[in-house]
VEXSE-524872 format. One record per atom (N, C-alpha, C): residue number from 0; chain; atom name; x negated, y, z negated. Coordinates in pm, whole numbers, padded with zeros to 5 digits. Atoms other than C-alpha are relative to their C-alpha. Layout:
(NUM; 'A'; 'CA'; (X; Y; Z)),
...
//
This chain:
(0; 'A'; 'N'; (-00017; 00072; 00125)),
(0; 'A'; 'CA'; (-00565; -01267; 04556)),
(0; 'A'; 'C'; (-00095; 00053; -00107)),
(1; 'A'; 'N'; (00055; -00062; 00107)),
(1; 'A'; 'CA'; (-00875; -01155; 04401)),
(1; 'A'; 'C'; (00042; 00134; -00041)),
(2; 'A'; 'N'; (-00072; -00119; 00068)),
(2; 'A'; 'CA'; (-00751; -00781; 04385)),
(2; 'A'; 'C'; (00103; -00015; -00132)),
(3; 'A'; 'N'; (-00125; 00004; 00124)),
(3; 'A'; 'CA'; (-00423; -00881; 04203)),
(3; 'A'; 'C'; (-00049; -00065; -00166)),
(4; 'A'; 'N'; (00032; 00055; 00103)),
(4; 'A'; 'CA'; (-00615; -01089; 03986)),
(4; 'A'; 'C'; (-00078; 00080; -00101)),
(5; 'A'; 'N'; (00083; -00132; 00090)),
(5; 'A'; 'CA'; (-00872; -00797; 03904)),
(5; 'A'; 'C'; (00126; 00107; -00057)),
(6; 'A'; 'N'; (-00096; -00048; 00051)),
(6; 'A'; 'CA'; (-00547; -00605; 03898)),
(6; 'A'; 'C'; (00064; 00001; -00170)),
(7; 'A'; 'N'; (-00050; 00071; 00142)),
(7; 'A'; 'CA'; (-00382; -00813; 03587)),
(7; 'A'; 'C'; (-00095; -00010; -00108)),
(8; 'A'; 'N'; (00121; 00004; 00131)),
(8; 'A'; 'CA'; (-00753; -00830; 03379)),
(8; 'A'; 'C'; (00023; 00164; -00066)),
(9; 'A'; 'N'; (00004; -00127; 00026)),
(9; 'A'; 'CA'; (-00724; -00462; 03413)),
(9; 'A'; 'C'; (00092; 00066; -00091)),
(10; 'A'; 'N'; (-00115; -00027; 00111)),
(10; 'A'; 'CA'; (-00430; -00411; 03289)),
(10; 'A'; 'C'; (00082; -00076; -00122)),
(11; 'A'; 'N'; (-00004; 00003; 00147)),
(11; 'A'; 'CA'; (-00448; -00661; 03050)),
(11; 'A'; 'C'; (-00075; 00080; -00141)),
(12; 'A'; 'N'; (00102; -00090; 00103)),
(12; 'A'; 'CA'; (-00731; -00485; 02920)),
(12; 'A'; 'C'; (00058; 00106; -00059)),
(13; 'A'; 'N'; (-00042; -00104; 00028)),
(13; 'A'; 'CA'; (-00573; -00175; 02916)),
(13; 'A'; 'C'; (00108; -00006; -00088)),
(14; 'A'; 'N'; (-00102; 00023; 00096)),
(14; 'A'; 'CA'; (-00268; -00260; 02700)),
(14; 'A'; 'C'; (-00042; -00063; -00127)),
(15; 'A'; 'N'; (00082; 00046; 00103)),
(15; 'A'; 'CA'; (-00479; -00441; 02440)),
(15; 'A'; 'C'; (-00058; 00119; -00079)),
(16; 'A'; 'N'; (00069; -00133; 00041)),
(16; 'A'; 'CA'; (-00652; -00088; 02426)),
(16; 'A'; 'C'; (00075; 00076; -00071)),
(17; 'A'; 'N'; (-00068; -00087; 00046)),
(17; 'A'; 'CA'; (-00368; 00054; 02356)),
(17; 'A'; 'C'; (00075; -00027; -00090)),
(18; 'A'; 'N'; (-00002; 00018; 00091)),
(18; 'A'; 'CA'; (-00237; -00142; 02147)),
(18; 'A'; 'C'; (-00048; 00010; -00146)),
(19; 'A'; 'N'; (00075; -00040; 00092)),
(19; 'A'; 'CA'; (-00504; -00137; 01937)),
(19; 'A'; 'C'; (-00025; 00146; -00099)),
(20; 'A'; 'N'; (00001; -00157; 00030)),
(20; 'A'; 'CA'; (-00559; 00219; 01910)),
(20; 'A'; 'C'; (00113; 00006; -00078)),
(21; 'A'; 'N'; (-00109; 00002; 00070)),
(21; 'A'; 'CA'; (-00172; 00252; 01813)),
(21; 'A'; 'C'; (00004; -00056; -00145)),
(22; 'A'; 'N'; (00001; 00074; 00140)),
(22; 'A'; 'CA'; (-00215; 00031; 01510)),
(22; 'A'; 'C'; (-00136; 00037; -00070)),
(23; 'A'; 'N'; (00114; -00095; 00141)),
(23; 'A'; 'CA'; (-00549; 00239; 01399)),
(23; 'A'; 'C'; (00088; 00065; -00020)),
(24; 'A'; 'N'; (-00055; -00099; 00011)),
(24; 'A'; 'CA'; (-00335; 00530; 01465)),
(24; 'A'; 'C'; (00088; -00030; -00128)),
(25; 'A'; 'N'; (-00100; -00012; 00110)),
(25; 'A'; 'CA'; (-00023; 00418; 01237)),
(25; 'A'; 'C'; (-00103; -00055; -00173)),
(26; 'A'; 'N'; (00053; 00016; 00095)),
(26; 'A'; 'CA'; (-00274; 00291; 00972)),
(26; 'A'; 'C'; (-00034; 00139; -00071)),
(27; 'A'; 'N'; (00073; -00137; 00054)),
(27; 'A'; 'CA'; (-00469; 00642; 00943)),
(27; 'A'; 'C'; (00145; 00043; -00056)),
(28; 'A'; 'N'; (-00122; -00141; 00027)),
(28; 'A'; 'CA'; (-00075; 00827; 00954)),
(28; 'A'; 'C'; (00052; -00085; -00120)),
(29; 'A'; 'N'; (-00030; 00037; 00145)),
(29; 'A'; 'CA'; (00017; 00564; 00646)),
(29; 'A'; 'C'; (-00093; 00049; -00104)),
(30; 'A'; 'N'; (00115; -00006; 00112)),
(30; 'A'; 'CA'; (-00295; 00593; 00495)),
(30; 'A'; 'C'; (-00029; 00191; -00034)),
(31; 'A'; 'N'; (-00039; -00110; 00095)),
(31; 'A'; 'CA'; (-00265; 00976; 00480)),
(31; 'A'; 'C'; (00111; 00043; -00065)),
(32; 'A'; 'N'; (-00158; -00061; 00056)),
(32; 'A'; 'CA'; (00105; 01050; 00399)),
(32; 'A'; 'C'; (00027; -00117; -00151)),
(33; 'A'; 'N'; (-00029; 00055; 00108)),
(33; 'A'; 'CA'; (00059; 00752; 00133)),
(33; 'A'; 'C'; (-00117; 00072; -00115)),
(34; 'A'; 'N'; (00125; -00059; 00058)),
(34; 'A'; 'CA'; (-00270; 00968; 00015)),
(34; 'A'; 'C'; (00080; 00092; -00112)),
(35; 'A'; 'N'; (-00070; -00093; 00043)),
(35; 'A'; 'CA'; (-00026; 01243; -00043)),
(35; 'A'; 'C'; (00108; -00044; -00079)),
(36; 'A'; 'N'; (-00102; 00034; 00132)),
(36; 'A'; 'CA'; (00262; 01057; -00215)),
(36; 'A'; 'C'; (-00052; -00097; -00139)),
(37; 'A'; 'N'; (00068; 00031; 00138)),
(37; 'A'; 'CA'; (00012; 00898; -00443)),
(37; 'A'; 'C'; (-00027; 00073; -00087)),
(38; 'A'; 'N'; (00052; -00112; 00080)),
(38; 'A'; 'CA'; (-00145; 01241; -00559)),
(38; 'A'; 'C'; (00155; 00045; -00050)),
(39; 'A'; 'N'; (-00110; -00001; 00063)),
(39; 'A'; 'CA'; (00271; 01333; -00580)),
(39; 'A'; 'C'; (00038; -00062; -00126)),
(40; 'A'; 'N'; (-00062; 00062; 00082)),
(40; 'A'; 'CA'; (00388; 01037; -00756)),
(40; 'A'; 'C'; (-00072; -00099; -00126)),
(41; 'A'; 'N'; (00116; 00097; 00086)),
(41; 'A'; 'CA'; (00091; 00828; -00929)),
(41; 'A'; 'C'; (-00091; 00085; -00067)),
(42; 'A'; 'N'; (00092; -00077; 00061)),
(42; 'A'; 'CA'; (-00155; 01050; -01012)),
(42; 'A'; 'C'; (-00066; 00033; -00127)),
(43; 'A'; 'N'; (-00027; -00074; 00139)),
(43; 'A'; 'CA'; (-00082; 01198; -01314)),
(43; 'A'; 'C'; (-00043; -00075; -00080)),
(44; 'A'; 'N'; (-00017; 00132; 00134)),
(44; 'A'; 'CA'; (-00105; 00882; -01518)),
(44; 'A'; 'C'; (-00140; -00063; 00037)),
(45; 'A'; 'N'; (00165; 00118; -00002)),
(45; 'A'; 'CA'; (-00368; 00669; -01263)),
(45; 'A'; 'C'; (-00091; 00114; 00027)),
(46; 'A'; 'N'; (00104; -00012; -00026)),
(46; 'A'; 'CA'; (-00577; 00917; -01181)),
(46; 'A'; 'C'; (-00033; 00038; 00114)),
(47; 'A'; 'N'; (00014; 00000; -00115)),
(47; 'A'; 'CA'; (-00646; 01083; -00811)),
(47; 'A'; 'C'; (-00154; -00117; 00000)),
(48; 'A'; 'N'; (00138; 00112; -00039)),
(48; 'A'; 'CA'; (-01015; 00842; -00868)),
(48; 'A'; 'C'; (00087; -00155; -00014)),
(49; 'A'; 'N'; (-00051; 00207; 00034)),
(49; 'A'; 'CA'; (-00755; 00537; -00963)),
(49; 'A'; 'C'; (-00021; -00078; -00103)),
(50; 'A'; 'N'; (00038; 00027; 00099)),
(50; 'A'; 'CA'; (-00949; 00534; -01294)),
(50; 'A'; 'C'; (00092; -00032; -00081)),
(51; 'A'; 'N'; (-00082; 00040; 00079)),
(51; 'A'; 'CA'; (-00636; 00529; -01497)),
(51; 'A'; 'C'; (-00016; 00119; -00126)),
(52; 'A'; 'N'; (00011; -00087; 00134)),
(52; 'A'; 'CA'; (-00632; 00741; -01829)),
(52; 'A'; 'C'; (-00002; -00037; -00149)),
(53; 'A'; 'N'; (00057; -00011; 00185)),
(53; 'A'; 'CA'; (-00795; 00691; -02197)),
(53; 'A'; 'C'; (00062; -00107; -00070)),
(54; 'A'; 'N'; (-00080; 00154; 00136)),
(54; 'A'; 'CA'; (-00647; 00298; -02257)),
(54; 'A'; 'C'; (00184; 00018; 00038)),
(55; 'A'; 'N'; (-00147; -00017; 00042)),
(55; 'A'; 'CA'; (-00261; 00449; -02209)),
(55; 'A'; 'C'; (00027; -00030; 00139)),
(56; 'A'; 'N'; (-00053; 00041; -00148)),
(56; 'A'; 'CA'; (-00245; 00388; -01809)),
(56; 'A'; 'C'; (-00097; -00059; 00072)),
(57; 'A'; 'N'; (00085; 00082; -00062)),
(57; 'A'; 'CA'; (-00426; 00123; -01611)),
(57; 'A'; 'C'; (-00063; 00049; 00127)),
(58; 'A'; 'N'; (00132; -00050; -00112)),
(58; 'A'; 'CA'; (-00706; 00173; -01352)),
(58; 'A'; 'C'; (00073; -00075; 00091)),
(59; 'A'; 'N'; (-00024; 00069; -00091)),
(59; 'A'; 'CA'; (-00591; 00065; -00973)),
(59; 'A'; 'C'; (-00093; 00001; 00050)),
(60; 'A'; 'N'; (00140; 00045; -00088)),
(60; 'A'; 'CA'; (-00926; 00075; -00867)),
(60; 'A'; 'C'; (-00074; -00090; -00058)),
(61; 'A'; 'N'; (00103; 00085; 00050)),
(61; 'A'; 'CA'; (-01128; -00185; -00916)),
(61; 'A'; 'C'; (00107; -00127; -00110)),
(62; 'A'; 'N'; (-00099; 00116; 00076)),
(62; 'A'; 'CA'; (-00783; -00388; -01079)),
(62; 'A'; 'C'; (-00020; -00122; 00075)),
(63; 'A'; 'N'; (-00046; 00147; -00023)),
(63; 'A'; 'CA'; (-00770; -00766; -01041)),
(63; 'A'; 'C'; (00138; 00010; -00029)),
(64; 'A'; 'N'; (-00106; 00018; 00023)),
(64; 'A'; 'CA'; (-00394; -00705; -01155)),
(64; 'A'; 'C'; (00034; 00064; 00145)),
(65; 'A'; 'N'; (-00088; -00066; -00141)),
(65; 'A'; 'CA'; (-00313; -00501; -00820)),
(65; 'A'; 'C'; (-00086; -00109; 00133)),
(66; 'A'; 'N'; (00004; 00106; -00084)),
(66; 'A'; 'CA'; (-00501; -00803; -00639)),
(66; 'A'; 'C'; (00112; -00116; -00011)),
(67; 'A'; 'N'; (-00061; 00133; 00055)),
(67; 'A'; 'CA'; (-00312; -01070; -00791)),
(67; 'A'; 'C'; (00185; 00035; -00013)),
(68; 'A'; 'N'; (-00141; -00068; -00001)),
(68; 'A'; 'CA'; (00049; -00862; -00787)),
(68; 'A'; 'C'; (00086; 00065; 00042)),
(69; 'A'; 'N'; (-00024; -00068; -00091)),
(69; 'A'; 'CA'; (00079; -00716; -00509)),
(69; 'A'; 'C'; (00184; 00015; 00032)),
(70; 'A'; 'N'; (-00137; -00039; 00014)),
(70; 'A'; 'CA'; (00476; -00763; -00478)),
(70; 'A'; 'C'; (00063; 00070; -00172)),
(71; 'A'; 'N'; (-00033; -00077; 00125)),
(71; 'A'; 'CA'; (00522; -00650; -00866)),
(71; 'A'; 'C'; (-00087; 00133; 00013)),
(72; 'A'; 'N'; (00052; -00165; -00022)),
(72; 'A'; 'CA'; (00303; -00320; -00772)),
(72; 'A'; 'C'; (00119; 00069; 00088)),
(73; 'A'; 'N'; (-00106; -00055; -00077)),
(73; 'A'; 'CA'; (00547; -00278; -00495)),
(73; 'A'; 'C'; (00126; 00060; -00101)),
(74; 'A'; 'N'; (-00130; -00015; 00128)),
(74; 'A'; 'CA'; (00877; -00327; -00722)),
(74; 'A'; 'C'; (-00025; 00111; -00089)),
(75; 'A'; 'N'; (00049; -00099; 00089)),
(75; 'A'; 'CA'; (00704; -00127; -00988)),
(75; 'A'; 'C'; (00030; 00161; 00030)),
(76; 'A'; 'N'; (00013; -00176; -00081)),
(76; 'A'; 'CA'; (00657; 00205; -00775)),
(76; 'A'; 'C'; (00141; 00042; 00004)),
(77; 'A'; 'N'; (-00126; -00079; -00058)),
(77; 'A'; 'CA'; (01026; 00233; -00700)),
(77; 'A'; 'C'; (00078; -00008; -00127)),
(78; 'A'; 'N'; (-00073; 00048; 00151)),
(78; 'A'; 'CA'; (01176; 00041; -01072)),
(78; 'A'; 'C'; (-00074; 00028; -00102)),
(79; 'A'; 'N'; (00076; -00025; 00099)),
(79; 'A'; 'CA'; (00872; 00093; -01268)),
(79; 'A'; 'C'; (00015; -00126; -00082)),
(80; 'A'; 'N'; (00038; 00122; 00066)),
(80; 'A'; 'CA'; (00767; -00157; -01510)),
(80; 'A'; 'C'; (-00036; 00032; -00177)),
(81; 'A'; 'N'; (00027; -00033; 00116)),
(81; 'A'; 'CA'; (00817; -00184; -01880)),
(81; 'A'; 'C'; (-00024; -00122; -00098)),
(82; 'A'; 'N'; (00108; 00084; 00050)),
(82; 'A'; 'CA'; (00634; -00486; -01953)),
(82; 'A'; 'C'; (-00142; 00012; -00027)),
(83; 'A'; 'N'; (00114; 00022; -00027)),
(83; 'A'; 'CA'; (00323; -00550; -02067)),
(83; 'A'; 'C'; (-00102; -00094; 00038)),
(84; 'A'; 'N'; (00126; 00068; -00114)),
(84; 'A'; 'CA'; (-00010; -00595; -01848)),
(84; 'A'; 'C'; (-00096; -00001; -00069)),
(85; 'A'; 'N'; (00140; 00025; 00065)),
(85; 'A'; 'CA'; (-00315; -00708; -01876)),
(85; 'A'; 'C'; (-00080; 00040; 00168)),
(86; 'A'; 'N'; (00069; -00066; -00078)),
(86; 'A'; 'CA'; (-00552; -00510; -01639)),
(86; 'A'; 'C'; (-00143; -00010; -00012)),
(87; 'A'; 'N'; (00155; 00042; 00020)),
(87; 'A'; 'CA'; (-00947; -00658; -01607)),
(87; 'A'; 'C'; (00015; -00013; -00138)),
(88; 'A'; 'N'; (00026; 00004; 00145)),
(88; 'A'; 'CA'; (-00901; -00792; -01969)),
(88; 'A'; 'C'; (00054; 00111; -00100)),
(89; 'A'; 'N'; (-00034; -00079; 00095)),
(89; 'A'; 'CA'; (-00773; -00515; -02106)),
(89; 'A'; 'C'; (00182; 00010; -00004)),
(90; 'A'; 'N'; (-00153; 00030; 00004)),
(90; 'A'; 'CA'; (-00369; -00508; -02230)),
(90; 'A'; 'C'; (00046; 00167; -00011)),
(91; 'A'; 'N'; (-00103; -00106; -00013)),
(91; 'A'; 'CA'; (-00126; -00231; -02150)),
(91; 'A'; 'C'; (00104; 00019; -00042)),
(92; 'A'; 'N'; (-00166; 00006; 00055)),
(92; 'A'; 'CA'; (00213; -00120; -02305)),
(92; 'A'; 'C'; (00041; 00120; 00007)),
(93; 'A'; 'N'; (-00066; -00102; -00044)),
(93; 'A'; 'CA'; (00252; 00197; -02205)),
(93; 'A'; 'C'; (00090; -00005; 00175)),
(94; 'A'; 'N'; (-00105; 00001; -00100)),
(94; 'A'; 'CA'; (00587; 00200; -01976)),
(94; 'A'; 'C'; (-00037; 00032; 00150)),
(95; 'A'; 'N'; (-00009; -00104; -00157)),
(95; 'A'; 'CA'; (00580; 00322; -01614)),
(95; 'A'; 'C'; (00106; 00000; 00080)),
(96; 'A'; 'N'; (-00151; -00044; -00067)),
(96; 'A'; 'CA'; (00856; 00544; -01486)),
(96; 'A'; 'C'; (00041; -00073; 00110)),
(97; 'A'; 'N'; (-00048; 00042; -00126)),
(97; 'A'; 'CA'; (01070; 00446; -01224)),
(97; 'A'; 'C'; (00020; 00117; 00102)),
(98; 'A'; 'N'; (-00004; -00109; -00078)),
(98; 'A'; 'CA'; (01066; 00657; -00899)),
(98; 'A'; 'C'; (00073; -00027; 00088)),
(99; 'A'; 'N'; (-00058; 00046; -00103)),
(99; 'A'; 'CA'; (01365; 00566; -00761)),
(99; 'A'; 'C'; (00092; 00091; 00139)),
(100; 'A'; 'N'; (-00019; -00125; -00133)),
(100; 'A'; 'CA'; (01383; 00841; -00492)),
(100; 'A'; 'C'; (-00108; -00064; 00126)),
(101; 'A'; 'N'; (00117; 00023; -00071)),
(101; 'A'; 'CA'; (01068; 00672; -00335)),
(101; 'A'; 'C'; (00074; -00161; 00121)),
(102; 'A'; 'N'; (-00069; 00112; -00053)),
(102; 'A'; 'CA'; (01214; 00490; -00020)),
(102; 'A'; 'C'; (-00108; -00084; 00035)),
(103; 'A'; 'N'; (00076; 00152; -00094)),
(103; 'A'; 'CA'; (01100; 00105; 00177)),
(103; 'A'; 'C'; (-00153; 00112; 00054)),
(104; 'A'; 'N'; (00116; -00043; -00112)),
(104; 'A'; 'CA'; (00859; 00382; 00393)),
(104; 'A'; 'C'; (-00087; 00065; -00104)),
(105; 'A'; 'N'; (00080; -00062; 00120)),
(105; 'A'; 'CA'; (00694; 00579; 00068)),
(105; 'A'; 'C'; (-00058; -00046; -00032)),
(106; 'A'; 'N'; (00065; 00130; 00091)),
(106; 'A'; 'CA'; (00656; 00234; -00093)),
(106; 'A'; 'C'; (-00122; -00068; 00102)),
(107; 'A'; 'N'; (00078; 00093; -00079)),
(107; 'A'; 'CA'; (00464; 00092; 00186)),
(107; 'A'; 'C'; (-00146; 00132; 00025)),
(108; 'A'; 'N'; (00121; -00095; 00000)),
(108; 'A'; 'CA'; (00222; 00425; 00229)),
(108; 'A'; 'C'; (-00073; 00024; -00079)),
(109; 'A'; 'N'; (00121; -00027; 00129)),
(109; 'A'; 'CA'; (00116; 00437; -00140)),
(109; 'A'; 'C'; (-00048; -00109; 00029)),
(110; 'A'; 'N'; (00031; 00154; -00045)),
(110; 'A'; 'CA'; (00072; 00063; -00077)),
(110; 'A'; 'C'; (-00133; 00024; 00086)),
(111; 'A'; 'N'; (00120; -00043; -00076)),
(111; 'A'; 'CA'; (-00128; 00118; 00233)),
(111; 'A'; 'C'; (-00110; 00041; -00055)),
(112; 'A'; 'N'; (00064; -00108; 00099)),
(112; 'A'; 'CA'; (-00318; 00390; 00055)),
(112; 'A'; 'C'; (-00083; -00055; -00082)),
(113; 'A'; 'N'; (00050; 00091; 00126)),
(113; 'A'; 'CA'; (-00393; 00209; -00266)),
(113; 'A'; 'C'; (-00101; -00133; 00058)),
(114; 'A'; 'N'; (00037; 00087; -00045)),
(114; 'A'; 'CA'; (-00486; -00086; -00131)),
(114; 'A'; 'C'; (-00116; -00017; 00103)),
(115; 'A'; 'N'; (00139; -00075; -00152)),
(115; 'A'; 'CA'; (-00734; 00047; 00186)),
(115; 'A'; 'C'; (-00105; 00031; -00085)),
(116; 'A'; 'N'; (00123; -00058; 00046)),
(116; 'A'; 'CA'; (-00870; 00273; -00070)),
(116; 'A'; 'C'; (-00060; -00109; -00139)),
(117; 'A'; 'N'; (00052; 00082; 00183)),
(117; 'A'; 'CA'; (-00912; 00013; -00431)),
(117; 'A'; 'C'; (00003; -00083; 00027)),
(118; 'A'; 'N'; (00009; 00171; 00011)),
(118; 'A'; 'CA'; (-00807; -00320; -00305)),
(118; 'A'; 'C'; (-00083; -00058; 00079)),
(119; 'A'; 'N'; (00100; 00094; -00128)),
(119; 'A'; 'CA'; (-01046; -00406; 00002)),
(119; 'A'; 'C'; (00078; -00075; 00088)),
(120; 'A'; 'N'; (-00062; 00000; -00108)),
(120; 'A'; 'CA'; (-00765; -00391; 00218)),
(120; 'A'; 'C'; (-00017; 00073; 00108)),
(121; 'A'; 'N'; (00001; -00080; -00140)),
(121; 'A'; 'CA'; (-00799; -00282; 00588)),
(121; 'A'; 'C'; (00122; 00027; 00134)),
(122; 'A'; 'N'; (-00095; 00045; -00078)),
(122; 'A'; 'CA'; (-00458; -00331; 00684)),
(122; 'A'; 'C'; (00101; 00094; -00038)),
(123; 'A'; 'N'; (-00155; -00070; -00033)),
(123; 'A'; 'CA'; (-00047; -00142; 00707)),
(123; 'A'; 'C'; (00054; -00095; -00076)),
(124; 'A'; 'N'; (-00082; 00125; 00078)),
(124; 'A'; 'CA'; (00135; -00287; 00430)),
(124; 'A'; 'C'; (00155; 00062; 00058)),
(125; 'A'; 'N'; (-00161; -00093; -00133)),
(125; 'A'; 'CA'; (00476; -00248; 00687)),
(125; 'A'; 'C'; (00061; 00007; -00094)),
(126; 'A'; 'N'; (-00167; -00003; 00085)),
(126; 'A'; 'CA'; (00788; -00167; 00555)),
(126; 'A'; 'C'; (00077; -00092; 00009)),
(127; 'A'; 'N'; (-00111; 00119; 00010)),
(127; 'A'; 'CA'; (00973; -00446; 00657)),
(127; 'A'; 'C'; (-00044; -00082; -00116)),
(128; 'A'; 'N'; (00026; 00097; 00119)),
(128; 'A'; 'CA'; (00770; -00692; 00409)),
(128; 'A'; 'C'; (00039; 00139; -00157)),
(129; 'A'; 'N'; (-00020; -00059; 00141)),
(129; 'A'; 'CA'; (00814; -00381; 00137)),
(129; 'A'; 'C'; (00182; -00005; -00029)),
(130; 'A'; 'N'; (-00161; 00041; 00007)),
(130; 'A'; 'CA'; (01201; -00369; 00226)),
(130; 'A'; 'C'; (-00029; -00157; -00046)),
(131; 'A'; 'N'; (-00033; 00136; -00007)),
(131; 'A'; 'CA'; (01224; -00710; 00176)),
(131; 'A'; 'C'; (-00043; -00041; -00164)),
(132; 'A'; 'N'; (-00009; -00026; 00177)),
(132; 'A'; 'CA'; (01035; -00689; -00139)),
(132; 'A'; 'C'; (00097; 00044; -00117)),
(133; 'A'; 'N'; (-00124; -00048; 00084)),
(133; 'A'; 'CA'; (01261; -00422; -00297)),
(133; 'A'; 'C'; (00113; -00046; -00001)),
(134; 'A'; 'N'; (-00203; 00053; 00027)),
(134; 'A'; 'CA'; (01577; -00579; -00210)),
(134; 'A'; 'C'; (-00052; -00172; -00111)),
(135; 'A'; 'N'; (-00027; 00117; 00120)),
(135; 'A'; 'CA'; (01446; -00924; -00400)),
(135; 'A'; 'C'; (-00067; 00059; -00135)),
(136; 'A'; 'N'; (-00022; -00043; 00216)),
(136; 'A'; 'CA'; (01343; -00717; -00755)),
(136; 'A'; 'C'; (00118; 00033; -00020)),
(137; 'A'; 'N'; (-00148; -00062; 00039)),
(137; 'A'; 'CA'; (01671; -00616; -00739)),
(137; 'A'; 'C'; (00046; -00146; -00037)),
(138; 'A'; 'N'; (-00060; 00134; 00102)),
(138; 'A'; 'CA'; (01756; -01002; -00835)),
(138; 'A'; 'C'; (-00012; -00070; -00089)),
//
């Protein structure tokens, strides 16, 4: 009895382990491939530091608007957004394209990405909650 029982700790242990690991693992492989479609698709405008550019495109680092908006950042990335924001006190009205080539799995890696690196997130923003997002801006 005791064997089986040491048995089952063991291999609970061991699946916990591996679990774990697995879900660093897919974090790091979002968090670089969203590294790379940020420098692709964001860049230009925010900034590889996230700073933003000269008043005409908002900072994602250090934003209270990408705390507080997290499903309209999503939407944004794929529809773009041609309202204006207000970003730490300061107001925005320059447009931002739509990148609608950028699928559910793109959207969730800049996400990741962004968020790990500016928001004081430590987490996989999945694709299912970003699917799920994009299909309700679409209403």
């Amino acid at each position: 009895m005791k064997i089986i029982l040491n048995y089952f700790l063991l291999t609970t242990i061991c699946l916990i382990s591996i679990s774990c690991s697995q879900e660093e693992v897919k974090l790091k492989q979002y968090y670089v491939d969203g590294q790379a479609l940020y420098k692709m698709h964001c860049a230009n405008c925010h900034q590889e530091n996230g700073q933003g550019l000269a008043g005409l495109y908002p900072p994602i680092a250090g934003s209270d608007f990408l705390k507080k908006n997290k499903d309209l950042v999503l939407c944004s990335m794929r529809n773009g957004l041609k309202d204006t924001i207000v970003v730490n006190g300061k107001t925005y009205h320059q447009p931002m394209p739509a990148n609608t080539q950028l699928q559910a799995l793109d959207v969730a890696e800049i996400a990741t990405y962004i968020y790990n690196e500016w928001g004081n997130e430590k987490v996989i923003t999945d694709v299912k909650s970003v699917q799920k997002v994009l299909e309700d801006c679409k209403k």
